[in-house]
C-alpha distance (Angstrom), angle and dihedral (degrees) to the residues before:
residue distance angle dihedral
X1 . . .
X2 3.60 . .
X3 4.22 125.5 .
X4 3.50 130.3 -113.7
X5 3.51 129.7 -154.9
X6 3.60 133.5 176.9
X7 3.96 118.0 -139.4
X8 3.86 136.9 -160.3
X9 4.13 121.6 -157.9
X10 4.18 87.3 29.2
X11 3.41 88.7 151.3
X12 3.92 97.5 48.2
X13 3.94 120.8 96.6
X14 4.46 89.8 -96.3
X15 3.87 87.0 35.4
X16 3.44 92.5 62.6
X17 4.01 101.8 44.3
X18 3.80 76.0 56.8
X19 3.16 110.5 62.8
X20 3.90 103.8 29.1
X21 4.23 78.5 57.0
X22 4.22 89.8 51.4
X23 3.86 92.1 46.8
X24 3.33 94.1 46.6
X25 4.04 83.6 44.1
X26 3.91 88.9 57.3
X27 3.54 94.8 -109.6
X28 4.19 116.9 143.8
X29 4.12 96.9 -130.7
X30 3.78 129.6 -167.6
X31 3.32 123.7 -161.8
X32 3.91 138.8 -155.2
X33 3.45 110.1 -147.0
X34 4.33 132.4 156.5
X35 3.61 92.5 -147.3
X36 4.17 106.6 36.3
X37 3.90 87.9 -178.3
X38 4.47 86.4 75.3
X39 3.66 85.6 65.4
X40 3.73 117.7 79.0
X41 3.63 115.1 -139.6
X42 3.90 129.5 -96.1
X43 3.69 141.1 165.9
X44 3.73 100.4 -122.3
X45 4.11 90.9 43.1
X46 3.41 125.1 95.0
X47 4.04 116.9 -174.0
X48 3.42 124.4 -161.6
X49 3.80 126.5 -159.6
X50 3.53 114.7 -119.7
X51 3.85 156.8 75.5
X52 3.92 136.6 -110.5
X53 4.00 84.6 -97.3
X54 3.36 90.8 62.7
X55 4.30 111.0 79.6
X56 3.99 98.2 -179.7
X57 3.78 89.3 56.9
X58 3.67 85.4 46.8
X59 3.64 101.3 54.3
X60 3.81 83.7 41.0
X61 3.92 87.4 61.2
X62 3.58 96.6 53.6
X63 3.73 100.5 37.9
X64 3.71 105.9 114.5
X65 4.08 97.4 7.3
X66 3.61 131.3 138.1
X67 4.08 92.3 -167.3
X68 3.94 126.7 29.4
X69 3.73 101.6 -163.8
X70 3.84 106.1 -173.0
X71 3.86 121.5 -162.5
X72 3.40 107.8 143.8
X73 3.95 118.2 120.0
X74 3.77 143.2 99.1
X75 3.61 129.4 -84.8
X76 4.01 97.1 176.7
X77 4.55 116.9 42.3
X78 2.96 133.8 169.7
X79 3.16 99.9 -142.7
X80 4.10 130.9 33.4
X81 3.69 95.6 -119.5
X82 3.78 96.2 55.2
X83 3.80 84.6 61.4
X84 4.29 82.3 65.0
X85 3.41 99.3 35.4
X86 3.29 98.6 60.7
X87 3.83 110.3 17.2
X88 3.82 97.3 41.1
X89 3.69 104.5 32.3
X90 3.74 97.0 22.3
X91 3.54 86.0 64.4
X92 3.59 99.8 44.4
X93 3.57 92.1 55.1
X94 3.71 89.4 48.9
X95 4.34 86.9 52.4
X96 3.96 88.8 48.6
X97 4.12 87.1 53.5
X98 4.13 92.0 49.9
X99 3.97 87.0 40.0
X100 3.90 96.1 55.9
X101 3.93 92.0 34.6
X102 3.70 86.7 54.4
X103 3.94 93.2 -119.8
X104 3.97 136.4 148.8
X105 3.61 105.9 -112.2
X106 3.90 118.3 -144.5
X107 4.05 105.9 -162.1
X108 3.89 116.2 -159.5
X109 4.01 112.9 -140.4
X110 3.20 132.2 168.2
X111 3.87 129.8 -128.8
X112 3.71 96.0 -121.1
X113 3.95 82.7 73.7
X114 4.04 89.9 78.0
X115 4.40 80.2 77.1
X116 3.66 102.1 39.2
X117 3.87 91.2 175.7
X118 4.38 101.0 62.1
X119 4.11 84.1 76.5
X120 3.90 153.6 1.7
X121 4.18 85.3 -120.3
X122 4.09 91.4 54.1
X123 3.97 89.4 35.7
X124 4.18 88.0 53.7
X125 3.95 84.8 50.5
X126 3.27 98.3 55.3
X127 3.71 92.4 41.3
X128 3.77 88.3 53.1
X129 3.77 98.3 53.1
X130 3.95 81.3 56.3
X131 3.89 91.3 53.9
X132 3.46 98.2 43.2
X133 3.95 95.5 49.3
X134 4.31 82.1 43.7
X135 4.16 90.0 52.7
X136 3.58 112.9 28.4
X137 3.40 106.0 66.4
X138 4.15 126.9 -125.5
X139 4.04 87.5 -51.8
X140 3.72 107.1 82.2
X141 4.05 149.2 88.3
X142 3.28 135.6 -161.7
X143 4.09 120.4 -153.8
X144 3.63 111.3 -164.3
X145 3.98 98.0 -150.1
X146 3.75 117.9 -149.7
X147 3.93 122.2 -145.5
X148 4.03 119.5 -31.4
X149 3.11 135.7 -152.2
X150 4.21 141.5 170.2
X151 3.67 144.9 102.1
X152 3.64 114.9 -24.1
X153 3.70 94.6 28.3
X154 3.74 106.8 138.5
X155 4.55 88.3 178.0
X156 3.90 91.5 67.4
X157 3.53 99.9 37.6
X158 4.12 104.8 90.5
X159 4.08 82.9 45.6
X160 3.65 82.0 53.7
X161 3.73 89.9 42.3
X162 4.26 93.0 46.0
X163 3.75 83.0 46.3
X164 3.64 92.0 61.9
X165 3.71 96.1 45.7
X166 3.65 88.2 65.4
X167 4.05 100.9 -98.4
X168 3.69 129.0 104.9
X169 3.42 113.8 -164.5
X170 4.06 130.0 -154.7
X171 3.66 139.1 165.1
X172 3.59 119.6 -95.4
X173 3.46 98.9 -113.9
X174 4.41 128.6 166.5
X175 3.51 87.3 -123.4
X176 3.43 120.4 28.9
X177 3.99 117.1 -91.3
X178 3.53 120.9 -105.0
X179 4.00 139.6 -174.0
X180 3.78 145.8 168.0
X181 4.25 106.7 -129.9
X182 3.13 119.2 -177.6
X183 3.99 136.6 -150.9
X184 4.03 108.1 -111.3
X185 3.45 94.4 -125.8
X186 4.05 92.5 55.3
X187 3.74 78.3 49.8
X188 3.65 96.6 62.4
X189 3.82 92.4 38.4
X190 4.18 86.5 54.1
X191 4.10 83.4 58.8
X192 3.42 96.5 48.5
X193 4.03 97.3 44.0
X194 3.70 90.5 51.9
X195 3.83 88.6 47.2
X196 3.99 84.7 61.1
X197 3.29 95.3 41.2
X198 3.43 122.3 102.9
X199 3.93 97.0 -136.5
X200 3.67 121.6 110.6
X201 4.29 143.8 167.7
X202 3.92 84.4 41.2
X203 3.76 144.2 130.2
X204 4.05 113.7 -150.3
X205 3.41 138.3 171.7
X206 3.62 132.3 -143.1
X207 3.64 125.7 -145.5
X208 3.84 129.2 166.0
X209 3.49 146.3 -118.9
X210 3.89 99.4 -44.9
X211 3.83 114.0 65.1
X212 3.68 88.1 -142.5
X213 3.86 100.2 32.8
X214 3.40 121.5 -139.0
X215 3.83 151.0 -65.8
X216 3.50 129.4 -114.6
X217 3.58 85.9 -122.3
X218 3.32 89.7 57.5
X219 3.80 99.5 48.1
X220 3.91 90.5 50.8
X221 3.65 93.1 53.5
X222 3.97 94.9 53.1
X223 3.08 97.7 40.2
X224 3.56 94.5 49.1
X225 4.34 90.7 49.8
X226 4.08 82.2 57.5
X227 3.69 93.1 60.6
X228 3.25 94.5 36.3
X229 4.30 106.6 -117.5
X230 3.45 133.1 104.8
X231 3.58 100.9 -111.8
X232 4.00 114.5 -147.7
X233 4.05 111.2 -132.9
X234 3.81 120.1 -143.7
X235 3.70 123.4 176.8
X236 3.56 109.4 -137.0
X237 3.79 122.4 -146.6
X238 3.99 117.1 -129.3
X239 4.04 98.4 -112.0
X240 3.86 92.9 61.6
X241 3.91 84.1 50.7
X242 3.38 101.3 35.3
X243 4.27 91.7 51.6
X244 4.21 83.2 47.3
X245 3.71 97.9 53.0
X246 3.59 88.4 43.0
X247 3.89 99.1 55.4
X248 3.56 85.4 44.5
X249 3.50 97.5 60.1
X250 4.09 91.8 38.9
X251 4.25 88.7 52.3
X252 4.20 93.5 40.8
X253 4.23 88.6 44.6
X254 3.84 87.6 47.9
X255 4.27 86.5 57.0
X256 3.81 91.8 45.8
X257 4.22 83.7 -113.8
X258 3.95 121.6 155.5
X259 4.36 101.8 -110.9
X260 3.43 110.5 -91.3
X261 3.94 76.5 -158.6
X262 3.38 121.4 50.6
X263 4.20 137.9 -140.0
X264 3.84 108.9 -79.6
X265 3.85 88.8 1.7
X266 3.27 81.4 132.4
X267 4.19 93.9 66.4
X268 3.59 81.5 47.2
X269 3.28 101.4 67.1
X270 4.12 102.1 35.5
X271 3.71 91.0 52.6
X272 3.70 99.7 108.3
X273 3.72 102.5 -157.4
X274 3.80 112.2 61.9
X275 4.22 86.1 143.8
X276 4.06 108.9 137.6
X277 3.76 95.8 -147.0
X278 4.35 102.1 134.8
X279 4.34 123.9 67.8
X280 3.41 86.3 8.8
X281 4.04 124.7 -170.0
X282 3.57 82.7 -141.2
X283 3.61 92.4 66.5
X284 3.54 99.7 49.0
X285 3.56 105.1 48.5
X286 3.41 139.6 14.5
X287 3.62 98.7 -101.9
X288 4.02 112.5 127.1
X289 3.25 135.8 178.1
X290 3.83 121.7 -101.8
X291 3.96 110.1 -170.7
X292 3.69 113.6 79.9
X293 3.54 103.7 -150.3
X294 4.33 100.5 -106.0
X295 3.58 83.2 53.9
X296 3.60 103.6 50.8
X297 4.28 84.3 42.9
X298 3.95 85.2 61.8
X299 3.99 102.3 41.4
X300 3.89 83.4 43.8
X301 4.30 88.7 45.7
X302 3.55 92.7 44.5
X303 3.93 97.5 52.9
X304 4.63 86.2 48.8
X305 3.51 83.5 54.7
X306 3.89 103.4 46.9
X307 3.91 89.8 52.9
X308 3.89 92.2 42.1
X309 3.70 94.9 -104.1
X310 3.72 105.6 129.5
């Protein structure tokens, strides 16, 4: 008898990865989504029309589901309450829905939540791990995913593109920067282990292949074997990326735009641990990742330069 599961954010850059992994799986998916038209069609998917506003369409999702997976939410507002609205309360209506259906409920963090107070987008998922373990019963898990990365990611591509210019840029850090990044489809496969899992009422984070991550440094350099040119690193000190983000923001507001860059991005980025290393996923289950890091760089390269990207 197959699975079902019911997903939020299907049409996003994780979302995706997810389901084409659960089809392929032989799960029977449904899928909310505001615009139905981003979601290609499929025999064993189901979309429904709607948004995390909407609590009908919600407790249509879940009806009859053995997994609710939610990843829906907004890493870039423009405005700090959107960042509430509809990571925070969007996903506390979309706990209550899994709760009253009955259904495990998958929640989709984000690493940056472990420091609440760099930004309003880590500060909403923190705030959202909170909600979720306040609405959704005994029955849930949160993973708080690190940095991803893969075909069809249009965030890494100008590093991708800078890479291939020959510069490889990092933050100026004391200590040199570090992070776990993961490949998108060991992203999806995280979600669905922890789904089987028997764990519940928990927080965990996933990291990948390296225990402690890795450097910039690091990153540059393999990415920049992959295409092929020696890529030159410079560490870049926070005022030259502090005055960039902020003209950034000042042109796109001007244009009505959505930030490319977000509020407190900034912190973000010159944090220099980002390393998933405590309550992790990893420990729980048997889920692992499977992408080493060059060869997630080259399946990712590959797809930029099949649709004329890089």
């Amino acid at each position: 008898m197959s699975k079902r599961a019911a997903v939020t954010g299907g049409t996003g850059f994780v979302g995706k990865a997810l389901i084409g992994l659960l089809l392929e799986d032989g799960w029977s998916v449904s899928a909310l989504a505001r615009d139905p038209s981003k979601l290609k069609d499929a025999p064993s998917l189901t979309v429904i029309p709607g948004d995390l506003d909407n609590e009908t369409a919600l407790a249509t999702l879940a009806k009859g589901a053995d997994v609710f997976f939610h990843l829906a939410g907004v890493t870039h507002a423009r405005a700090r309450e959107d960042y509430h609205r509809i990571n925070v309360a969007g996903a506390e209506r979309a706990a209550r829905a899994a709760r009253a259906a009955g259904v495990r409920f998958i929640h989709t963090s984000s690493v940056s939540a472990r420091m609440p107070e760099v930004s309003p987008y880590a500060q909403s998922k923190f705030e959202s791990e909170r909600a979720v373990a306040n609405a959704a019963g005994e029955n849930w898990l949160a993973l708080r995913l690190p940095a991803i990365y893969g075909p069809r990611d249009s965030v890494t591509l100008p590093y991708f593109r800078l890479v291939k210019s020959g510069l490889a840029l990092e933050p100026k850090t004391q200590s040199p920067a570090r992070a776990s990044i993961l490949y998108v489809d060991d992203a999806a496969g995280a979600l669905v282990a922890a789904a089987q899992s028997g764990v519940a009422g928990r927080t965990l984070e996933v990291g990948d292949e390296n225990a402690e991550g890795h450097a910039w440094a690091e990153i540059g350099n393999l990415l920049g074997e992959v295409l092929g040119r020696r890529a030159r690193a410079i560490r870049v000190p926070r005022p030259v990326i502090a005055a960039y983000h902020s003209l950034l923001r000042s042109v796109e507001g001007a244009f009505g735009r959505t930030p490319s860059v977000r509020e407190g991005q900034i912190n973000e980025f010159f944090h220099d641990d980002w390393v998933a290393r405590d309550n992790l996923l990893s420990d729980a289950c048997a889920w692992r990742p499977q992408t080493p890091l060059k060869e997630g760089f080259a399946k990712t390269v590959s797809w930029y330069q099949e649709h004329d990207l890089l």
